[in-house]
C-alpha positions in Angstrom: 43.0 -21.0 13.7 40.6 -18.3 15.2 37.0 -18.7 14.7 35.1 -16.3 12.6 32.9 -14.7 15.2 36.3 -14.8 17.4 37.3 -11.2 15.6 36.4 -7.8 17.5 35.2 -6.6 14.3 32.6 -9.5 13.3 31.4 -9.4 16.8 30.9 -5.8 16.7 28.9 -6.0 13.4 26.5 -8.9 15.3 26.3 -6.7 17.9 25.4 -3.7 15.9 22.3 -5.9 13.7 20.9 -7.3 17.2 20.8 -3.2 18.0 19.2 -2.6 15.0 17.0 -5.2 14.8 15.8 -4.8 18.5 15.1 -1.4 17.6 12.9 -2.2 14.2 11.1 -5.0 16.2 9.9 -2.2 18.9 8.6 0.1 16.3 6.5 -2.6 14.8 4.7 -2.6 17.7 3.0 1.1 16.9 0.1 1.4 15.1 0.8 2.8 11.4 -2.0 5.3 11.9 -0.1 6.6 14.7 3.2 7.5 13.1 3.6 10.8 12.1 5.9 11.7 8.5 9.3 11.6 11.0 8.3 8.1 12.9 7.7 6.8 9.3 11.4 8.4 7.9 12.8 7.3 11.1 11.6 3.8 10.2 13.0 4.2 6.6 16.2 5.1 7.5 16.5 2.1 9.8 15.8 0.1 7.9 17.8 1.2 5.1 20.3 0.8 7.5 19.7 -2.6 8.6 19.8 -3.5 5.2 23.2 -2.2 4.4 24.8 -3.9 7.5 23.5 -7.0 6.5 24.8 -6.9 3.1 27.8 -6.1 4.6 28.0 -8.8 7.1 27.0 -11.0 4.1 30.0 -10.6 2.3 32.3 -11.3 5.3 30.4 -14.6 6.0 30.9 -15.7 2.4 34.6 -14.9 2.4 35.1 -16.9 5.4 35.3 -21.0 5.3 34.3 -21.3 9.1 32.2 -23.9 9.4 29.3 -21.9 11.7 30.1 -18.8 9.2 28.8 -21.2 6.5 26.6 -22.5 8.5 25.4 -18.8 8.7 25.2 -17.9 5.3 23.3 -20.9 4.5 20.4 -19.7 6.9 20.6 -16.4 5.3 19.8 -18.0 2.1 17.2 -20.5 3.2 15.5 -16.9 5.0 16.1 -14.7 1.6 13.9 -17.3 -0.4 11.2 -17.3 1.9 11.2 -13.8 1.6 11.4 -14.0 -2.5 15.0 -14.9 -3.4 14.8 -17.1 -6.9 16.6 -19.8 -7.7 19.8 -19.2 -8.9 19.6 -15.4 -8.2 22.5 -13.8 -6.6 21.9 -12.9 -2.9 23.7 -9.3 -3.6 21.0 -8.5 -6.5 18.2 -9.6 -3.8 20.0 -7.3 -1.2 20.0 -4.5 -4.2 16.1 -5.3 -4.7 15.1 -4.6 -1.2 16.7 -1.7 -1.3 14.9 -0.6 -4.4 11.6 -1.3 -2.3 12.7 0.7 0.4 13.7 3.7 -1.8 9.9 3.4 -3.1 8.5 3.4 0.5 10.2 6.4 0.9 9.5 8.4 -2.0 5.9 7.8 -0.9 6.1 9.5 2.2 5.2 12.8 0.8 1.6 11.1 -0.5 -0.6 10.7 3.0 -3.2 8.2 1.4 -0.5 5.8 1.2 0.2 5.3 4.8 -2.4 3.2 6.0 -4.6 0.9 4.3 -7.9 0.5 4.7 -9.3 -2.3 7.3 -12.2 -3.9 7.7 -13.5 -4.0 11.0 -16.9 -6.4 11.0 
């Protein structure tokens, strides 16, 4: 029996988040103040993308009975409720919900006053 992260095509898609999420984790590092309306879509898009890979990548660790693939998907789910899942909701419709967040991020792109908050500096 072959593992799950044995096949070409899982280790591409691991391969493929760890790009993506090296290159969300260097533009955290700019200042929002400092990224102009393309940085900001750039960002967007990323992570849009991100997010679709993962739900993705999801689904393939929940159809597989590997014990580390389980393993996985466990830690996904332990990370999604820190980040807001409920009890008892479905990890897809929590995927589906970030996306919604994302798609208000970036129909806010056009409104300027929105890009940076306000910060105290005493």
């Amino acid at each position: 029996m072959t593992s799950f992260f044995d096949s070409p095509v899982v280790r591409a898609a691991v391969t493929e988040l760890n790009e993506l999420q090296d290159e969300m984790a260097r533009l955290m590092f700019k200042h929002p103040a400092s990224l102009t309306k393309e940085d900001r879509e750039e960002h967007l898009r990323l992570m849009k993308q991100l997010l679709e890979k993962q739900k993705l990548f999801y689904f393939r660790l929940k159809m597989s009975d590997d014990p580390r693939a389980v393993e996985m998907k466990e830690g996904i789910m332990e990370s999604a409720k820190f980040l807001g899942l409920q009890e008892g909701q479905p990890v897809e419709s929590f995927f589906d919900s970030l996306t919604q967040v994302l798609v208000d991020l970036e129909e806010r792109l056009d409104q300027p006053e929105n890009w940076t908050e306000e910060v105290d500096e005493d």
